[in-house]
N, C-alpha and C positions, 0 to 999 in steps of 0.2 A: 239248521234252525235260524240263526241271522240271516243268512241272505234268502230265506224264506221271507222274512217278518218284513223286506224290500219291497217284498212282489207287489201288484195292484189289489187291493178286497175285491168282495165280488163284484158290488158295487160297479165301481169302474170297469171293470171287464162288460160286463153287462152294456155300459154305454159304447164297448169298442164296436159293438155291431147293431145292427138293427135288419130285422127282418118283417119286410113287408109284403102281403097279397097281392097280388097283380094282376089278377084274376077277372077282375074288374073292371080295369082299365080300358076302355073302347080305343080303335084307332081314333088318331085325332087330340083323344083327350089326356090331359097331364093332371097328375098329381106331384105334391110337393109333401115331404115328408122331414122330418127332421134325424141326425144321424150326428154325433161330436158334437152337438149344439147348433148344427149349419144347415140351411133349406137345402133339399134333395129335390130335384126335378124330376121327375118319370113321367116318361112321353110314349107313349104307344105308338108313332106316326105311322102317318097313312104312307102307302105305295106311293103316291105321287110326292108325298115330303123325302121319302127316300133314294127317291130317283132323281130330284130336288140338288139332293147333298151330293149324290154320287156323280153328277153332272159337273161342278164347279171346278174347273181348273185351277189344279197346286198354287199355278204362280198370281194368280188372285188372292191369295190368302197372307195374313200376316204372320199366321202360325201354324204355316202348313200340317194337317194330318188327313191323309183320307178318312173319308165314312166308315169304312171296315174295321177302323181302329177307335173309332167314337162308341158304337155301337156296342150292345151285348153279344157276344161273341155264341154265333148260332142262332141269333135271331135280329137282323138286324133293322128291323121296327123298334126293335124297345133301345132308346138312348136316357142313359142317365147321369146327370153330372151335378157337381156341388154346383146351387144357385146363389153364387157369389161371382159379382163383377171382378176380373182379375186387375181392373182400375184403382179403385180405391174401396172395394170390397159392399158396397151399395146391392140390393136383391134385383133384378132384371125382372121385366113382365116379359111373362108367356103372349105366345099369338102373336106377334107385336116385332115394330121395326122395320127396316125395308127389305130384310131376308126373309119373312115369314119365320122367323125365329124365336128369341128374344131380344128385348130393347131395355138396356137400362136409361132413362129418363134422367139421371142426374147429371151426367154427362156424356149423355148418348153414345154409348157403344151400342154397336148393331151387332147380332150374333144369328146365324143362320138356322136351319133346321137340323142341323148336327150339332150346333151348340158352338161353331167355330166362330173368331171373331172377323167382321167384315169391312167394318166401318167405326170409325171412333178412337177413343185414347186408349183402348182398354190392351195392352198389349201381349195376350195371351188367351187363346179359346178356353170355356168353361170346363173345370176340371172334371176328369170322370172320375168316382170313385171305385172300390174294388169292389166287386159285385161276382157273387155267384149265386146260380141256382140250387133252391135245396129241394125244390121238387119241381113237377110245371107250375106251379101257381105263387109259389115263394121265392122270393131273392134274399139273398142276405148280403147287408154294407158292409164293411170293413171286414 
């Protein structure tokens, strides 16, 4: 019973994950979603954004990871990562930047269409969170 009365209420449990539809998402287009209190990116990308990432050689990179490893695992059109600068924590615009990626604006980090970083201070690609599928059309965050 005490180290019961420790645990999280539901409450907080509750915020540990977040499950959204996906159903919807056209290639191309991104939504942003909130998850721990942090924008969530979800990218549907087109075949050509894919082939995009998968094209870039390692030693281009600042924080080398391949595409396979960005991606949702068995589908690797849908990338999702926390939309937080690894800079100084500033939100990136979509679309945007010289990767066709994202671009944060405050101090321009460039981030490609895998979410890696290309250009700028930001020293670390956008994080992916833990994501599983709970059906086809549902993911669940954390």
């Amino acid at each position: 019973p005490l180290g019961d009365q420790m645990n999280p209420d539901a409450s907080a449990l509750a915020r540990e994950s977040t499950e959204v539809d996906i159903s919807a998402i056209e290639p191309g287009q991104s939504v942003t979603v909130k998850w721990r209190g942090k924008p969530v990116f979800i990218r549907n990308r087109t075949d050509a954004e894919v082939e995009a990432a998968k094209a870039v050689p390692m030693d281009e990179l600042k924080d080398p990871q391949e595409d396979v490893e960005r991606a949702v695992e068995g589908r690797e059109n849908l990338l999702i990562m926390v939309g937080i600068c690894t800079h100084l924590g500033c939100v990136p615009l979509g679309d945007a930047g010289d990767f066709g990626g994202w671009f944060c604006p405050c101090h321009g980090s460039h981030y490609d269409t895998a979410g890696r970083i290309r250009k700028g201070p930001a020293p670390t690609n956008l994080p992916v969170p833990p994501a599983v599928f709970v059906d086809d059309a549902t993911i669940k965050l954390g």
